[in-house]
C-alpha positions in Angstrom: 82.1 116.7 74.1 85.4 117.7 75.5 87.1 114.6 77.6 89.9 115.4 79.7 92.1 112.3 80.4 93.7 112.2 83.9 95.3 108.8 84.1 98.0 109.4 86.3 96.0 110.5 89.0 94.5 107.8 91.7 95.6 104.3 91.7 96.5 102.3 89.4 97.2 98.3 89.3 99.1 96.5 87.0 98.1 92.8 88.5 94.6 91.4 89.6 95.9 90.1 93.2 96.9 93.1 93.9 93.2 94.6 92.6 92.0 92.0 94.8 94.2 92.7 97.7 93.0 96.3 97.6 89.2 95.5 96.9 89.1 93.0 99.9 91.1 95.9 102.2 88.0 98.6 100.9 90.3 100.7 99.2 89.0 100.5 95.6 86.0 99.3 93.6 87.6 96.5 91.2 86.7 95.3 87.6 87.7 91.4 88.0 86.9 88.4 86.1 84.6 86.0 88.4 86.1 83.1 87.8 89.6 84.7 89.8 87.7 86.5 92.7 85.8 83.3 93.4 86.8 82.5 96.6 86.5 86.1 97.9 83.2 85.7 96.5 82.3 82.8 99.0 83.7 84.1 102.0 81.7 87.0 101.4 84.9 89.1 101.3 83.7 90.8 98.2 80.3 91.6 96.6 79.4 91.6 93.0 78.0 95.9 92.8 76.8 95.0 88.7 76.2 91.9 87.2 76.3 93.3 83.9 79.0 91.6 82.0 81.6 93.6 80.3 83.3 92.7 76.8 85.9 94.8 75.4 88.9 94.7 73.4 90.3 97.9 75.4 91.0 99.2 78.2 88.5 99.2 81.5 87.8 102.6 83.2 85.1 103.2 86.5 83.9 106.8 85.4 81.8 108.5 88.7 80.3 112.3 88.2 82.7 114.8 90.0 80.3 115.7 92.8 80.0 112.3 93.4 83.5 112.4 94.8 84.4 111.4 98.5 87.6 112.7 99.6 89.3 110.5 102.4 91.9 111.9 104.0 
């Protein structure tokens, strides 16, 4: 299985307000802990798309199959 890595390409976010910030504005799909998106939660701002938790000791990366891909220009 060949993986080609591409991490410079798309967005990238080194805080979670600013994950939030873009989440809430519709520009990305965010991996957040619950507990800091709470009130976003509430005012219905945001929606929870899996409720499967995720436990890692790594890094967190949203992997979607090419021709899946929406270009927005």
């Amino acid at each position: 299985m060949k993986v080609r890595k591409k991490a410079q390409q798309g967005m990238h976010f080194e805080q979670f307000s600013i994950v939030t910030n873009a989440a809430v504005a519709g520009l990305c799909v965010a991996l957040l802990p619950r507990f800091l998106i709470k009130n976003e939660l509430q005012r219905g701002e945001l929606q929870v798309v899996c409720n499967k938790a995720v436990h890692t000791e790594g890094d967190y990366y949203l992997v979607i199959a090419s021709e899946k891909v929406v270009n927005i220009k």
